[in-house]
DSSP file (Angstrom, degrees, kcal/mol; ACC not computed):
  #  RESIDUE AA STRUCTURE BP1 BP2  ACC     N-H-->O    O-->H-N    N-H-->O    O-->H-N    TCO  KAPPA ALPHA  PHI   PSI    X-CA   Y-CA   Z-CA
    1    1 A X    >>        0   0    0      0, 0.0     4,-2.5     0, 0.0     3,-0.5   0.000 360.0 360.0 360.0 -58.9  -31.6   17.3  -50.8
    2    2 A X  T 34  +     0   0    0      1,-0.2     0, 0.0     2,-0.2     0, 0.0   0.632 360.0  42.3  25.2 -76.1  -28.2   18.5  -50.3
    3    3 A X  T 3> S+     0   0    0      2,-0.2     4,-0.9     3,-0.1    -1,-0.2   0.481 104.6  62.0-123.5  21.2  -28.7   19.8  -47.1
    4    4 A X  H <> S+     0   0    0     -3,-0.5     4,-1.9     1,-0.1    -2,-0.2   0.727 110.3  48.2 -73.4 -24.9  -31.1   16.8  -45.6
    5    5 A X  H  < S+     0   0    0     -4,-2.5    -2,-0.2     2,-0.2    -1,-0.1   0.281 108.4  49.2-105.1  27.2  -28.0   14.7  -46.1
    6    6 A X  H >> S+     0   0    0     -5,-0.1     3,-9.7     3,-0.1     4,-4.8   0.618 116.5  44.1 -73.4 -74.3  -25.6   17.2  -44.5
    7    7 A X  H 3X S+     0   0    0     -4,-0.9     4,-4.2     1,-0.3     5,-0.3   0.859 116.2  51.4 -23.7 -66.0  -28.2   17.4  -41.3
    8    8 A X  H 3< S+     0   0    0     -4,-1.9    -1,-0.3     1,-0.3     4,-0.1   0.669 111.1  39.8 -67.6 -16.5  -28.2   13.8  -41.6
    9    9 A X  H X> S+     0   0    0     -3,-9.7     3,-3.3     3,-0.1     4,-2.0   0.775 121.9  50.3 -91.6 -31.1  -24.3   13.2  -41.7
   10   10 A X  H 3X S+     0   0    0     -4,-4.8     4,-1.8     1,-0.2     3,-0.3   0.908 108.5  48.9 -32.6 -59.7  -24.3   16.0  -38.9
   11   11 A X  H 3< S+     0   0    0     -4,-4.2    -1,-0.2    -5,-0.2    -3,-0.1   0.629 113.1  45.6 -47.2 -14.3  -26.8   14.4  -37.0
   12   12 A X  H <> S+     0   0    0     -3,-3.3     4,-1.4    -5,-0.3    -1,-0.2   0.876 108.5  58.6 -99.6 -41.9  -25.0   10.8  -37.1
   13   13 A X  H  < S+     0   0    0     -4,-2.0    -2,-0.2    -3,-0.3    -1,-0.1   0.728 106.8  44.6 -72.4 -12.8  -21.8   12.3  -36.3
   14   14 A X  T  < S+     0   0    0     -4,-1.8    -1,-0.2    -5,-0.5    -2,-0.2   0.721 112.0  51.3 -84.0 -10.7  -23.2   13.8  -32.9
   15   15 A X  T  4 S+     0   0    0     -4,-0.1    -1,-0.2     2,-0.1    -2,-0.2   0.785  87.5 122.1 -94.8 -27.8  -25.2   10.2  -31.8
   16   16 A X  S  < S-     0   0    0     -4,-1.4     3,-0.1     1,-0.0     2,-0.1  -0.344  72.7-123.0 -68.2 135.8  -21.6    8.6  -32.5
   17   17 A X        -     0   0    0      1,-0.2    -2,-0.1     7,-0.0    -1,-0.0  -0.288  47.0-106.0 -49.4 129.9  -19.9    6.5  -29.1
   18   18 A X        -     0   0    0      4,-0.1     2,-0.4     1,-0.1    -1,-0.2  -0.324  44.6 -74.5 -63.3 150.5  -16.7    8.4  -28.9
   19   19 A X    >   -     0   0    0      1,-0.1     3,-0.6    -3,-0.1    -1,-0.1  -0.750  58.5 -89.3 -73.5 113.7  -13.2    6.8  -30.0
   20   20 A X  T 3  S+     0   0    0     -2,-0.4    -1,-0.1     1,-0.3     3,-0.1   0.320 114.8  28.1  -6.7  99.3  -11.7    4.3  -27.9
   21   21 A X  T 3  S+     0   0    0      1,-0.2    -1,-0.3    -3,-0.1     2,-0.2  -0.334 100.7 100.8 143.8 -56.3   -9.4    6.0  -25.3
   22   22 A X    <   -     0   0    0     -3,-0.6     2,-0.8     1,-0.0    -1,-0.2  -0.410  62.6-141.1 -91.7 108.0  -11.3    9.3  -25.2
   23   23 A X        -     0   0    0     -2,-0.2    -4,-0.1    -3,-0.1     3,-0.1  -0.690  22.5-117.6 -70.8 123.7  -13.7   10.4  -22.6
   24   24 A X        -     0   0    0     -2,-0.8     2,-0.5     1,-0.1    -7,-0.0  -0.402  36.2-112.8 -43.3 129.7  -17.1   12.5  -23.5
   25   25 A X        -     0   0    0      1,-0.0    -1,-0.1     0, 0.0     2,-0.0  -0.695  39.7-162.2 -45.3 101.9  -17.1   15.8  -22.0
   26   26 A X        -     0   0    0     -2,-0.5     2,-0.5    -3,-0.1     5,-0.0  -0.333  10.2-140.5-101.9-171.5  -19.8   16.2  -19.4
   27   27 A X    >   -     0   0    0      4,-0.1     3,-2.2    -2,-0.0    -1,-0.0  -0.907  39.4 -93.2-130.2 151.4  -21.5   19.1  -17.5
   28   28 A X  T 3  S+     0   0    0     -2,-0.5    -2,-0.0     1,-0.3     0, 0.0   0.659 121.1  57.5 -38.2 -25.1  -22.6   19.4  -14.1
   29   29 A X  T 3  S+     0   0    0      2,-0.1     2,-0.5     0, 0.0    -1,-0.3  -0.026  91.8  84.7-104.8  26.7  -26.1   18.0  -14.5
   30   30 A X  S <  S-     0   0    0     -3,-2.2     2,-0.1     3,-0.0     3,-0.1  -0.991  84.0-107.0-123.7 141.7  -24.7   14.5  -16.1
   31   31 A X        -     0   0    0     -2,-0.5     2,-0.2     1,-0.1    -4,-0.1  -0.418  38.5 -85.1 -66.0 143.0  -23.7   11.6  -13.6
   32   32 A X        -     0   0    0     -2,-0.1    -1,-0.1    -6,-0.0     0, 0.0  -0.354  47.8 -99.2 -23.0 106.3  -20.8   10.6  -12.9
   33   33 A X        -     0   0    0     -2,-0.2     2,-0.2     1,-0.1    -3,-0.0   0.014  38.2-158.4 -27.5 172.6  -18.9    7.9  -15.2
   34   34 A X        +     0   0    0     -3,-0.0     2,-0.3     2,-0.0    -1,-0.1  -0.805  16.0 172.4-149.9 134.4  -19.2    4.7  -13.7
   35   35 A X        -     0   0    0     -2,-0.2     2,-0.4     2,-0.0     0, 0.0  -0.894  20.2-124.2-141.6-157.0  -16.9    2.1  -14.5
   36   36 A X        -     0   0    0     -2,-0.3     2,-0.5     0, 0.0    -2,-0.0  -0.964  13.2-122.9-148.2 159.1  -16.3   -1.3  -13.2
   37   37 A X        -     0   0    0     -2,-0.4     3,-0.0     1,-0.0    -2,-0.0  -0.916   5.1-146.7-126.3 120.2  -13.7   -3.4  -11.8
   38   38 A X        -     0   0    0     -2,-0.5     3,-0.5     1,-0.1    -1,-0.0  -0.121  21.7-133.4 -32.2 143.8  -12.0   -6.7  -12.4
   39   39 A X  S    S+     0   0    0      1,-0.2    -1,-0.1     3,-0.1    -2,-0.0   0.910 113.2  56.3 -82.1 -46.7  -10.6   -9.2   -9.6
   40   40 A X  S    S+     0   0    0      2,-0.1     2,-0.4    -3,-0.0    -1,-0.2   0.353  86.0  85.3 -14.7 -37.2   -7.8   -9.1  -12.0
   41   41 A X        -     0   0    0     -3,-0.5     2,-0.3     0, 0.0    -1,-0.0  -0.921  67.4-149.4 -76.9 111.3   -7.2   -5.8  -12.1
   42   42 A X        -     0   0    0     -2,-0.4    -2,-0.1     1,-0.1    -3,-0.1  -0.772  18.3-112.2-101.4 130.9   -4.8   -4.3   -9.5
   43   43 A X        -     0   0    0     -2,-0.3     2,-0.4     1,-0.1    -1,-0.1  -0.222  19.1-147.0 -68.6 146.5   -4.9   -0.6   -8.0
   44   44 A X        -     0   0    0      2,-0.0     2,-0.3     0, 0.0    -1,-0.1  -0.919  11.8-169.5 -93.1 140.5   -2.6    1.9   -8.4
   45   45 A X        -     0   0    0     -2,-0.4     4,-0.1     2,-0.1     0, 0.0  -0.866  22.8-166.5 -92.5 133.7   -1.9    4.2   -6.1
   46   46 A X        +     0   0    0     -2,-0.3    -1,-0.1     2,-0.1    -2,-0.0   0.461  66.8  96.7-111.1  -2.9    0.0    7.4   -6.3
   47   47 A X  S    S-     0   0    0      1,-0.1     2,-0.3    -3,-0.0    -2,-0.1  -0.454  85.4-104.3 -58.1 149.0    0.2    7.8   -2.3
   48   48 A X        -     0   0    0      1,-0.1     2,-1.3     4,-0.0     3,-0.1  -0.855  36.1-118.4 -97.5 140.8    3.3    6.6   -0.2
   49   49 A X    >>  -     0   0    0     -2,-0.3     3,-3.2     1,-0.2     4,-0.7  -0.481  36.1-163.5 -65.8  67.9    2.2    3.4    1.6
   50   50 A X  T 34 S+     0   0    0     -2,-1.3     3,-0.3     1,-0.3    -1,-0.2   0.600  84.9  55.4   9.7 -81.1    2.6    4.8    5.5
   51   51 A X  T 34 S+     0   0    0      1,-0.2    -1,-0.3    -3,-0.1    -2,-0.1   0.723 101.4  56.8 -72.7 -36.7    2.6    1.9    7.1
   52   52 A X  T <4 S+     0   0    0     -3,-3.2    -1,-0.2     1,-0.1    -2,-0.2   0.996  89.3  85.1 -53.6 -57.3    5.8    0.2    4.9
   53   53 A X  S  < S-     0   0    0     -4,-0.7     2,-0.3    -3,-0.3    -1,-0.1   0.085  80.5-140.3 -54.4 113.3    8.0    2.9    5.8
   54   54 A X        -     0   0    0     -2,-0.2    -1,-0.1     1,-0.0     3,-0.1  -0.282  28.0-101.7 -80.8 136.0    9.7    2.2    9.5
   55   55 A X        -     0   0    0     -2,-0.3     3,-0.1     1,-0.1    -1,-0.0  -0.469  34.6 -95.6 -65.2 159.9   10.1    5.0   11.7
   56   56 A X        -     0   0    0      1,-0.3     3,-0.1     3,-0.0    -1,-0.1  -0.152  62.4 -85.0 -28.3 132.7   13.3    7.0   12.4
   57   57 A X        -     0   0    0      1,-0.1     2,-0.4    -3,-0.1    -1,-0.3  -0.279  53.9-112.4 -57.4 164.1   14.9    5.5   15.5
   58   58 A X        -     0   0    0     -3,-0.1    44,-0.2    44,-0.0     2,-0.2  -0.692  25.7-148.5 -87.6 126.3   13.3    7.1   18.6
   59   59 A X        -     0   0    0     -2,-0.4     2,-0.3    42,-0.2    42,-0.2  -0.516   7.3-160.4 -97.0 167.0   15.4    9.3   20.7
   60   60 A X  E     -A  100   0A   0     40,-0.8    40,-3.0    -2,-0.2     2,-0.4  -0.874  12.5-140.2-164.9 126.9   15.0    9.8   24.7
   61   61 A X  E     -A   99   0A   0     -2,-0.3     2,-0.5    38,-0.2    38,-0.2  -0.921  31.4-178.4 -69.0 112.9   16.3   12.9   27.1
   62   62 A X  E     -A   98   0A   0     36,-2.0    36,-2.7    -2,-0.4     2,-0.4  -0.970  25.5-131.5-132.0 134.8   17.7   11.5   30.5
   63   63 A X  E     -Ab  97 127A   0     63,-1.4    65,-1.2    -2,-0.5    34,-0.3  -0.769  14.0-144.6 -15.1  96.0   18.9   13.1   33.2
   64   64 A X  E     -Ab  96 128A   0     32,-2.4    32,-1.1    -2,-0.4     2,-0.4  -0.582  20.9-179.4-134.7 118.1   21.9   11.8   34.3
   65   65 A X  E     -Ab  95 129A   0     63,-1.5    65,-2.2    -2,-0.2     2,-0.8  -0.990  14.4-149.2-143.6 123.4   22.2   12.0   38.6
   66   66 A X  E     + b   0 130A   0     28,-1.8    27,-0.9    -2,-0.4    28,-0.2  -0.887  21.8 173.8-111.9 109.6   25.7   10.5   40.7
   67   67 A X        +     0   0    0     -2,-0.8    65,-0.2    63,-0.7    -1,-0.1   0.667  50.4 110.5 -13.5 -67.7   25.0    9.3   43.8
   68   68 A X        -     0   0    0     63,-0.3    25,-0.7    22,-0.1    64,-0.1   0.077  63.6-144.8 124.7 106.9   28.8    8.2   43.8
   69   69 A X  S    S+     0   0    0     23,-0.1     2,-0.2     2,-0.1    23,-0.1   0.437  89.4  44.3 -86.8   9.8   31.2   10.3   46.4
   70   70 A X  S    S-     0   0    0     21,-0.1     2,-0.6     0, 0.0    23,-0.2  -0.468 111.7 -78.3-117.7-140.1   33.9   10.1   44.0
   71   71 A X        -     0   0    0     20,-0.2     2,-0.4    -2,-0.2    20,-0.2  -0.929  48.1-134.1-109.8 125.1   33.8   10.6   40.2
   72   72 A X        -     0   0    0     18,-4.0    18,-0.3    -2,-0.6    38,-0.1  -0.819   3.8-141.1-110.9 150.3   32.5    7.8   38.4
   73   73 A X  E     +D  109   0B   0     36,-0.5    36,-0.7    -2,-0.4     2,-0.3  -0.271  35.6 173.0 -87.7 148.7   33.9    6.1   35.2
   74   74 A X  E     -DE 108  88B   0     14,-1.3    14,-4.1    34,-0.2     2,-0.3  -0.951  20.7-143.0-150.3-172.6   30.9    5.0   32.7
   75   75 A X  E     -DE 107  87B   0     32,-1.3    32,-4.4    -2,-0.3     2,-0.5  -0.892   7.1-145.4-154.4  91.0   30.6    3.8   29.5
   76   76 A X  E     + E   0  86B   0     10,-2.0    10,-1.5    -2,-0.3     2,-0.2  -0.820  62.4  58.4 -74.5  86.7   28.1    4.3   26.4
   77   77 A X  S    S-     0   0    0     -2,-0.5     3,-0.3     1,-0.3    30,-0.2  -0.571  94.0 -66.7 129.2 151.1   27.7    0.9   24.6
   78   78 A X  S    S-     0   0    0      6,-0.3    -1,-0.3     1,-0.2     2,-0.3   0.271 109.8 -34.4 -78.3-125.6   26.9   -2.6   23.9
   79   79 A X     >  -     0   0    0     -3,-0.1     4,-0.7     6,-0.1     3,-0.3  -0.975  66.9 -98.6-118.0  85.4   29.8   -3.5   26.3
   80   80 A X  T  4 S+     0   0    0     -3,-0.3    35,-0.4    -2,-0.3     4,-0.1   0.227  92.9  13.6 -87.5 169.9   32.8   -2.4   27.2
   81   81 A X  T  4 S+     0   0    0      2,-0.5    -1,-0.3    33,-0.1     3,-0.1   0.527 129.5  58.1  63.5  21.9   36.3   -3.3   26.3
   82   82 A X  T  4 S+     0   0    0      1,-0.4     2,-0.3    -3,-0.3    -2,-0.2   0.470  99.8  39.2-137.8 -39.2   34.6   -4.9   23.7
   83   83 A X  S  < S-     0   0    0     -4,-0.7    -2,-0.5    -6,-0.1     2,-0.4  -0.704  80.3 -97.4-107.0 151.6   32.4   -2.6   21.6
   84   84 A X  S    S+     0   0    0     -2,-0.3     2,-0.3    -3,-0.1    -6,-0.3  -0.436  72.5 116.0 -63.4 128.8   32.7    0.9   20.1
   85   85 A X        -     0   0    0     -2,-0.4     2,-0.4    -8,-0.1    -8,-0.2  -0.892  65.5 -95.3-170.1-157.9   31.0    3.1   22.4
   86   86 A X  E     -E   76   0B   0    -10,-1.5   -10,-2.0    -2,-0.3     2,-0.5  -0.996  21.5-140.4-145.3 148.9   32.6    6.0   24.4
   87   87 A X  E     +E   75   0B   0     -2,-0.4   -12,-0.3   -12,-0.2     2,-0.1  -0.759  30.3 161.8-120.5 145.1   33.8    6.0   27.7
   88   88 A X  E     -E   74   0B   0    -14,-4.1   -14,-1.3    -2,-0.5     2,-0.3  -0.492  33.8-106.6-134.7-153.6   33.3    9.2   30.0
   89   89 A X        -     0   0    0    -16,-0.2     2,-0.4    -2,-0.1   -16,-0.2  -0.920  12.8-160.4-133.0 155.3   33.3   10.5   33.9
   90   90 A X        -     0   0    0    -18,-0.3   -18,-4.0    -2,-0.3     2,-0.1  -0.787  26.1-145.9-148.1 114.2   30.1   11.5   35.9
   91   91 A X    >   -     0   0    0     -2,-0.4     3,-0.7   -20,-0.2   -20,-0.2  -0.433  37.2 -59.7 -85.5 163.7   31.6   13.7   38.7
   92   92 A X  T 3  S-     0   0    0      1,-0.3    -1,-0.2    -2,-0.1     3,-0.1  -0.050 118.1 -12.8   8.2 100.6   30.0   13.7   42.5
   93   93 A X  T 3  S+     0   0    0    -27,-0.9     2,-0.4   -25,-0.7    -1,-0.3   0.971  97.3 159.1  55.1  43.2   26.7   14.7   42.7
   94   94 A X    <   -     0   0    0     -3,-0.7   -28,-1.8   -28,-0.2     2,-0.4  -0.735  27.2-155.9-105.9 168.1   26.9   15.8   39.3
   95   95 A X  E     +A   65   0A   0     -2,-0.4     2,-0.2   -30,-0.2   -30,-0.2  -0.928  26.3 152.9-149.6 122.2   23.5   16.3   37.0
   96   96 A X  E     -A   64   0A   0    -32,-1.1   -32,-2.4    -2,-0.4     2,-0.5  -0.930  32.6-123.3-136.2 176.0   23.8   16.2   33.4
   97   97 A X  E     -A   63   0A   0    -34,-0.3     2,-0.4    -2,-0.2   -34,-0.3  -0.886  18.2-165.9-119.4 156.1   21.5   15.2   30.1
   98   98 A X  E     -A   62   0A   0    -36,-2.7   -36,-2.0    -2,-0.5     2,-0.2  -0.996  20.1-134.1-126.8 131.5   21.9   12.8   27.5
   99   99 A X  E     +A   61   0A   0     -2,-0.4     2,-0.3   -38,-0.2   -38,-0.2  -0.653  38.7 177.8 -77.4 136.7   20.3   12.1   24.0
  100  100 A X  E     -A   60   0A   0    -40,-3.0   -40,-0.8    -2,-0.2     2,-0.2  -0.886  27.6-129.5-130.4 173.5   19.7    8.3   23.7
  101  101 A X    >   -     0   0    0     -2,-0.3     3,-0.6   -42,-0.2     2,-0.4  -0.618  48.4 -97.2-102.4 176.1   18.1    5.8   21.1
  102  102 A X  T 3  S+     0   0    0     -2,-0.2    20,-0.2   -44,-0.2    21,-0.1  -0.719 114.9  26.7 -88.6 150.7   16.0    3.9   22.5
  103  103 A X  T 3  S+     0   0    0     18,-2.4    -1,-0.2    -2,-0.4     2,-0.2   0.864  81.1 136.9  63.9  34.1   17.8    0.4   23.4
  104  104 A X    <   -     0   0    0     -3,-0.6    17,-1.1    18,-0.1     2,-0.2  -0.260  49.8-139.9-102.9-168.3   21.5    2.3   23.7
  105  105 A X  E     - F   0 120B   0     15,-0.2     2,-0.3    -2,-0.2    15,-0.2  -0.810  14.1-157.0-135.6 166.1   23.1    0.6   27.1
  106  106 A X  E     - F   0 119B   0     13,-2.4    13,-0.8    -2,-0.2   -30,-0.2  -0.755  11.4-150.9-171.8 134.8   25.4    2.8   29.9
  107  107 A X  E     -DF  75 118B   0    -32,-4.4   -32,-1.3    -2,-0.3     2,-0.5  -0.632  21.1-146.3-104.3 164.8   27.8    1.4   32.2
  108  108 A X  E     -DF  74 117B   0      9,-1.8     9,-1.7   -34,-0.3     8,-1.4  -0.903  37.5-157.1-122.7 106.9   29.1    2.1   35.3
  109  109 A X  E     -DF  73 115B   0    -36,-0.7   -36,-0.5    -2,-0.5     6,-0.2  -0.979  19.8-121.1-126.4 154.1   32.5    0.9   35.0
  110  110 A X        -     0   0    0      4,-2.4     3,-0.3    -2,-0.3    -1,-0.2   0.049  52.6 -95.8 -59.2 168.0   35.6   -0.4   37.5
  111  111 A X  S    S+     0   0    0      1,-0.2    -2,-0.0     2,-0.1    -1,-0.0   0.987 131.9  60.9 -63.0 -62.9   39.3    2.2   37.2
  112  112 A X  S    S-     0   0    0      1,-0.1    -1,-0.2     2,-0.0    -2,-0.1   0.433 118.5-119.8 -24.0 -24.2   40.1   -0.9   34.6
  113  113 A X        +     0   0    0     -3,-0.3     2,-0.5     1,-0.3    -1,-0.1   0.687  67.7 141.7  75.8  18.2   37.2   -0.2   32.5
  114  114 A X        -     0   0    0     -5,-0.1    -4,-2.4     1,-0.0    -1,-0.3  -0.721  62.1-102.3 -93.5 152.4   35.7   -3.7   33.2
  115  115 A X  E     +F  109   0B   0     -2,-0.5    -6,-0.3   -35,-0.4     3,-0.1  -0.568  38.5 175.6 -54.9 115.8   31.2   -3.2   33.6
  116  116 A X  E     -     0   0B   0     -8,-1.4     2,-0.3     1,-0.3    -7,-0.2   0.739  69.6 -15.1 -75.0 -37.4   29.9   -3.2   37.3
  117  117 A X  E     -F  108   0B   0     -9,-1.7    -9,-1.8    19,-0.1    -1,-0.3  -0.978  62.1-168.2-175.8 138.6   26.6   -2.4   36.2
  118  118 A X  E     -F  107   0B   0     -2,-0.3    19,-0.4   -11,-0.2     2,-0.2  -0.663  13.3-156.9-120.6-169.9   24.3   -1.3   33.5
  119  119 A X  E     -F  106   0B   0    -13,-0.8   -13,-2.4    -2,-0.2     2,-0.4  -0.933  20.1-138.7-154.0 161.4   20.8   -0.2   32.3
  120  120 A X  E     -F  105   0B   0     -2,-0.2   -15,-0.2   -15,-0.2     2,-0.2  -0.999  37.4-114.3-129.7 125.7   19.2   -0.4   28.4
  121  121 A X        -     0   0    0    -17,-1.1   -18,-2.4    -2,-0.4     2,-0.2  -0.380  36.0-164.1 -68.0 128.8   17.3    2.9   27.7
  122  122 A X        -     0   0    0    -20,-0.2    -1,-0.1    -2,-0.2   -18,-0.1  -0.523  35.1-100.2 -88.5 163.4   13.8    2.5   27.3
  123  123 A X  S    S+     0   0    0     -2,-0.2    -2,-0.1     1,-0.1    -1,-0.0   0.806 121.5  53.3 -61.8 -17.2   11.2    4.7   25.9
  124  124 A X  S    S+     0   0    0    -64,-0.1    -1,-0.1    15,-0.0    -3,-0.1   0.837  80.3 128.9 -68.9 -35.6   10.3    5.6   29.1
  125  125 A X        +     0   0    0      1,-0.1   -64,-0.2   -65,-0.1     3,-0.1   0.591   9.5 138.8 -10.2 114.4   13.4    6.6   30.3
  126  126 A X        +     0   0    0      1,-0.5   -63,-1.4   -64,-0.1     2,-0.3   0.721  62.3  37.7-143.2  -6.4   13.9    9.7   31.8
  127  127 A X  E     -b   63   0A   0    -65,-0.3    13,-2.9     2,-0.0    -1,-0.5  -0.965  50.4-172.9-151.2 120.2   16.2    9.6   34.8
  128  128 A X  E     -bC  64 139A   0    -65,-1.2   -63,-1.5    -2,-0.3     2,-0.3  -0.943  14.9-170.9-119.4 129.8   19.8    7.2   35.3
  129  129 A X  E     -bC  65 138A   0      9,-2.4     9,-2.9    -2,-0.3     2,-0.3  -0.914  17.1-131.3-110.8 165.3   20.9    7.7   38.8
  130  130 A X  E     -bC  66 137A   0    -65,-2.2   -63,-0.7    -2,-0.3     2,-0.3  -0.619  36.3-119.7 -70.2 139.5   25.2    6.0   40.1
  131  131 A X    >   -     0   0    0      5,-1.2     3,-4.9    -2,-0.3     2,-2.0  -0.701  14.6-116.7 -55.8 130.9   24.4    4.2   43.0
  132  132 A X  T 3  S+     0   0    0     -2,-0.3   -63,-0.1     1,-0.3   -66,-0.0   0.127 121.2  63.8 -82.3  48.6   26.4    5.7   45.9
  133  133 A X  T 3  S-     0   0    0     -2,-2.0    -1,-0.3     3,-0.2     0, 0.0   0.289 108.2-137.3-122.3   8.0   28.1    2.5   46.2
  134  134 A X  S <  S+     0   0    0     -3,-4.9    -2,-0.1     1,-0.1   -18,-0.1   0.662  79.8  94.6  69.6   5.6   29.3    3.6   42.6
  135  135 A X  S    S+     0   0    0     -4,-0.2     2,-0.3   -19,-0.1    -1,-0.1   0.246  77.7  37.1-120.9   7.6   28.7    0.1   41.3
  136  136 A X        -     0   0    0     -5,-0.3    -5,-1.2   -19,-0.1     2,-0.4  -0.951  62.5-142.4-152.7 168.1   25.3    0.0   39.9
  137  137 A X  E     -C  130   0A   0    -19,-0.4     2,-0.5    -2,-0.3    -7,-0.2  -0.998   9.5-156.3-143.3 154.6   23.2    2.2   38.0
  138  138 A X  E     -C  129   0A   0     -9,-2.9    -9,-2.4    -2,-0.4     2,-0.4  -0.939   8.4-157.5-124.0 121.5   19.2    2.5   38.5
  139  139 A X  E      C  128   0A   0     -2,-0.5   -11,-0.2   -11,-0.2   -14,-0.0  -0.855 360.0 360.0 -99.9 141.2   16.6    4.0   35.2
  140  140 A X              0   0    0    -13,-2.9    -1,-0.1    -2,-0.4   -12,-0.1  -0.045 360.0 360.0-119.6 360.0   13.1    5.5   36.0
């Protein structure tokens, strides 16, 4: 008697629904939980959402070409005599490269520093030639 009602609590304790929280162990030949989902319930993710995150400005190599039989004054930035930017020389028939953002500006500026002409770096950019009238500047 004894041990029909041991078997029996054994038996009761193995058929019992596991306690709330707790998954049942399974084996390779039992299916996969299943559970089911609420409109209510909202997913978590532990992934970073890609698409929120905004790219790193974009950079561009140009080639830099003068035209220009003297040395010409230029100018890197929203405008000059008005904006921070930096002001340089581009000698005769000189060839140099430059890192750009995309949407930085360079001028072609007068002895004075006042803008004859600019160009706004693209992503295509890859080549700013001086005009040889010194007064303009041309991007491919």
């Amino acid at each position: 008697m004894m041990r029909a009602t041991l078997l029996i609590s054994l038996l009761a304790g193995c058929l019992m629904a596991p306690r709330q929280g707790t998954q049942p162990s399974s084996t390779s030949s039992d299916p996969a939980p299943t559970t089911s989902s609420s409109s209510s319930m909202t997913p978590t993710s532990t992934a970073p959402d890609r698409a929120a995150t905004p790219p790193g400005p974009q950079t561009v190599s140009v080639t830099i070409r003068s035209a220009c039989s003297k040395t010409a004054k230029v100018f890197y930035g929203e405008k000059p005599g008005f904006s921070s930017g930096t002001s340089s020389s581009v000698s005769s028939n000189e060839v140099s490269s430059k890192t750009f953002r995309v949407g930085d500006q360079m001028w072609v500026t007068d002895d004075s520093g006042k803008g004859l002409g600019n160009v706004q770096i693209q992503a295509s950019t890859r080549n700013i030639e001086i005009a040889s009238s010194c007064a303009g500047l041309s991007a491919r």
